[in-house]
C-alpha positions as CSV (number, residue, x, y, z in Angstrom):
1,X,-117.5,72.9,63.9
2,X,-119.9,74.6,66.1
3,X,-121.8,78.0,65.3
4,X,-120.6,80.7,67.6
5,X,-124.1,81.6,68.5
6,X,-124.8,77.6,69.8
7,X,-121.0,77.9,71.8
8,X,-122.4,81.6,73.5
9,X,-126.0,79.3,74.1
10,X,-124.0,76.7,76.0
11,X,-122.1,78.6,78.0
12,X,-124.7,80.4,79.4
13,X,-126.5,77.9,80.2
14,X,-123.0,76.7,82.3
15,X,-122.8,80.2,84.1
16,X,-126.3,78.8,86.3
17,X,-126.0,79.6,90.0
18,X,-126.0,75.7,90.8
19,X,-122.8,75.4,88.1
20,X,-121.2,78.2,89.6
21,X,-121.2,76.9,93.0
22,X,-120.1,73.2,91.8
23,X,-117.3,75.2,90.1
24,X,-116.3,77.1,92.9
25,X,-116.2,74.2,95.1
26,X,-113.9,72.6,92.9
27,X,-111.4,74.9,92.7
28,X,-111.5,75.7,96.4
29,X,-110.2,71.9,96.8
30,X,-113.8,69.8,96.7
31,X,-112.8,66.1,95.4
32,X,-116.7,65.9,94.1
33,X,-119.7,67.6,93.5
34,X,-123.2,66.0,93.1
35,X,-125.9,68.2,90.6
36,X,-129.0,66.5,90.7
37,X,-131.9,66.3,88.2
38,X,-129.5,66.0,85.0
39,X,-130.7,64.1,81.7
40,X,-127.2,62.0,80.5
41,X,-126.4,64.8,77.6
42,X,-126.3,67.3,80.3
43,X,-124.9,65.7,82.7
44,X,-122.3,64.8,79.2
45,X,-122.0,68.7,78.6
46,X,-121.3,69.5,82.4
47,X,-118.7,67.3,82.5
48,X,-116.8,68.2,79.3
49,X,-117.3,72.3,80.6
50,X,-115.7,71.2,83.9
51,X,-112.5,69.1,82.4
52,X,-112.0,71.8,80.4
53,X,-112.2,74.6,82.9
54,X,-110.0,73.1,85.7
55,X,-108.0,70.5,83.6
56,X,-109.3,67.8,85.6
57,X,-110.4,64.6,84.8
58,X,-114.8,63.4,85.2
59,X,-115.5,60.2,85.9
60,X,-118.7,58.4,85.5
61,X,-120.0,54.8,86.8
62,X,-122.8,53.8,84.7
63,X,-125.4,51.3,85.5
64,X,-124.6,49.1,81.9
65,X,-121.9,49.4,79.0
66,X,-124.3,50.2,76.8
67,X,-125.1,53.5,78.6
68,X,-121.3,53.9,79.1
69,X,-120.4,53.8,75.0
70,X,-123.8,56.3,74.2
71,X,-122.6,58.7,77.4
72,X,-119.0,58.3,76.0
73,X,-120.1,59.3,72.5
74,X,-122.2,62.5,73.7
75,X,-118.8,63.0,76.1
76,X,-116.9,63.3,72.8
77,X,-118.7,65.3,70.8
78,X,-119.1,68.0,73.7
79,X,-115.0,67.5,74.6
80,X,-115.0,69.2,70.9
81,X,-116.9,72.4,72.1
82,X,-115.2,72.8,75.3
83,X,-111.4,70.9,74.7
84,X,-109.6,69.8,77.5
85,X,-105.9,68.9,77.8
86,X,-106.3,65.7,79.9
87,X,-107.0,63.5,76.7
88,X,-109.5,61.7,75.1
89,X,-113.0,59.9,76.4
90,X,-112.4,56.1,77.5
91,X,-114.8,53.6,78.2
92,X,-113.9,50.7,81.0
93,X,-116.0,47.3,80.8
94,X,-118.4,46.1,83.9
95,X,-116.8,43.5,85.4
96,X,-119.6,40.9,86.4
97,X,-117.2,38.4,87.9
98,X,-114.5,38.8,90.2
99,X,-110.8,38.4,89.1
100,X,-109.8,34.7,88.6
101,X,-113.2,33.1,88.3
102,X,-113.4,30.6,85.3
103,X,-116.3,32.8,83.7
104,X,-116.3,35.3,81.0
105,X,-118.1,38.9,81.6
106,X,-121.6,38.7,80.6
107,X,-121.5,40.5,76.9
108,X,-125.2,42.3,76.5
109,X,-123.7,44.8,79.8
């Protein structure tokens, strides 16, 4: 559970101009927006406020799995602030081989 005074924090922090506009182009029919200068936990928060205002799915590519699972985790726990009714937070594996190659993916990704 989060404090209703940390919930009002968040939100306005999400009511920026710059959010507002990526909004706003959303709904008006934008397949993607781009907000630059974002640390991974907000760029985790904007994403989760987004899902859950237009029911829409965020995708991220990261550079490595590891970065994936920790952006996934701070995905999850923000998906509990703002809920959405698209699901849950998945993770896909890098694929550093293409499909039918003898190798196996490289683990430490």
């Amino acid at each position: 559970m989060i404090l209703p005074a940390v919930r009002e924090r968040l939100e306005t922090v999400l009511r920026h101009p710059s959010m507002d506009g990526a909004v706003a182009a959303l709904r008006a029919g934008g397949q993607y927006v781009s907000l630059a200068g974002l640390h991974d936990v907000a760029k985790a928060l904007v994403a989760a406020y987004i899902a859950h205002e237009l029911r829409r799915p965020a995708f991220f590519i990261t550079d490595s799995n590891r970065r994936a699972e920790a952006l996934a985790e701070t995905l999850r726990f923000f998906s509990t602030i703002f809920p959405s009714s698209l699901g849950g937070v998945a993770t896909l594996p890098a694929f550093d081989t293409l499909p039918r190659q003898s190798q196996s993916n490289h683990a430490d990704n």
